[in-house]
C-alpha positions, -999 to +999 in steps of 0.1 A: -314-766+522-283-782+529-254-762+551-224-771+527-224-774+484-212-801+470-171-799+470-158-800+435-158-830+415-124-832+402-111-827+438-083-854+449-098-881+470-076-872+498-082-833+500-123-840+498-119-865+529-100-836+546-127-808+536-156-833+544-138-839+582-133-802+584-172-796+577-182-819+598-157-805+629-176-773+625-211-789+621-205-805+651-190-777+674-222-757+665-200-727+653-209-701+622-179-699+597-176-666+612-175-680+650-145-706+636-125-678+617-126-655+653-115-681+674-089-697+650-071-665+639-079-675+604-104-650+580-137-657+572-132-658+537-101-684+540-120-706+559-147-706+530-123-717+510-111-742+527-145-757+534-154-759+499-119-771+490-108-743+467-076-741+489-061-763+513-057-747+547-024-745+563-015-771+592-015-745+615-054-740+609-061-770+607-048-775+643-060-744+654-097-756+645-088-789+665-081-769+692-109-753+694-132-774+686-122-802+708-113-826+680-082-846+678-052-826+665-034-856+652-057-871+633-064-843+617-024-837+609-026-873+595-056-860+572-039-828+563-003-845+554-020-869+532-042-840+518-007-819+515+009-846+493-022-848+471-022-810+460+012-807+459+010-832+429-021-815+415-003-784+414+025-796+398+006-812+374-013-782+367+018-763+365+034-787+337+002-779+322-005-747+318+034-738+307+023-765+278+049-796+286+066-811+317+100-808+319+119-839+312+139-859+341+176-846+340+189-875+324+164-874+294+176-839+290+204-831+262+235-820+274+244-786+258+282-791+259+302-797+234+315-832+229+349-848+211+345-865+183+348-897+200+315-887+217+332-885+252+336-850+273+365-834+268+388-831+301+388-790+298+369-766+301+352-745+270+377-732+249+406-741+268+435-768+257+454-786+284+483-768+276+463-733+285+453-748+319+473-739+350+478-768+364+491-783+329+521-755+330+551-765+340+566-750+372+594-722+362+620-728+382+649-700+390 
């Protein structure tokens, strides 16, 4: 019976090359899960996730499991930054999805102040004519 199951299949390339590399660091060391989370100051249960890629592990895990294990720290940053980028997007994704739309790019979105009849902005705040304005008044003079 194999050590690992499968990792999900509608993980992001980049975070399944990073589980997959992370499996085969602790294959290789000859550690139990257990063993890793001890030495790594990381829980058990974390690193069970991480392995099966229901969460990406913080960098500082990551590096932590290179350094003890023997494996090379940065190119397992390199994995981890690309693996960062990919569920950062994922979960923003996921986020526009599950509140039912995406929020449009600022300049899609309709401006909620009032405009002149011209169309243009007017040059004063709500409510107030130039006239009403400080800076409009005239200085009184003694």
């Amino acid at each position: 019976m194999p050590r690992w199951k499968p990792l999900p299949d509608e993980l992001d390339p980049r975070v399944r090359e990073l589980a997959n590399r992370l499996r085969e660091i602790v294959d290789h060391s000859g550690l139990a899960v257990s063993a890793v989370a001890d030495r790594t100051g990381y829980g058990k249960s974390s690193w069970e996730r991480y392995l099966t890629g229901r969460l990406l592990p913080p960098r500082d895990a990551v590096v932590a499991l290179a350094g003890v294990t023997g494996a090379d720290p940065g190119g397992l940053s390199d994995l981890w930054e690309r693996a960062d980028r990919a569920w950062t997007l994922t979960e923003a994704r996921l986020d526009g999805l599950t509140t039912g739309q995406q929020d449009p790019e600022p300049e899609s979105r309709p401006d909620p102040r009032p405009r002149s009849r011209a169309g243009l902005r007017p040059a004063t705040g709500p409510g107030l004519r130039p006239e009403s304005r400080p800076e409009s008044r005239p200085e009184s003079r003694p």
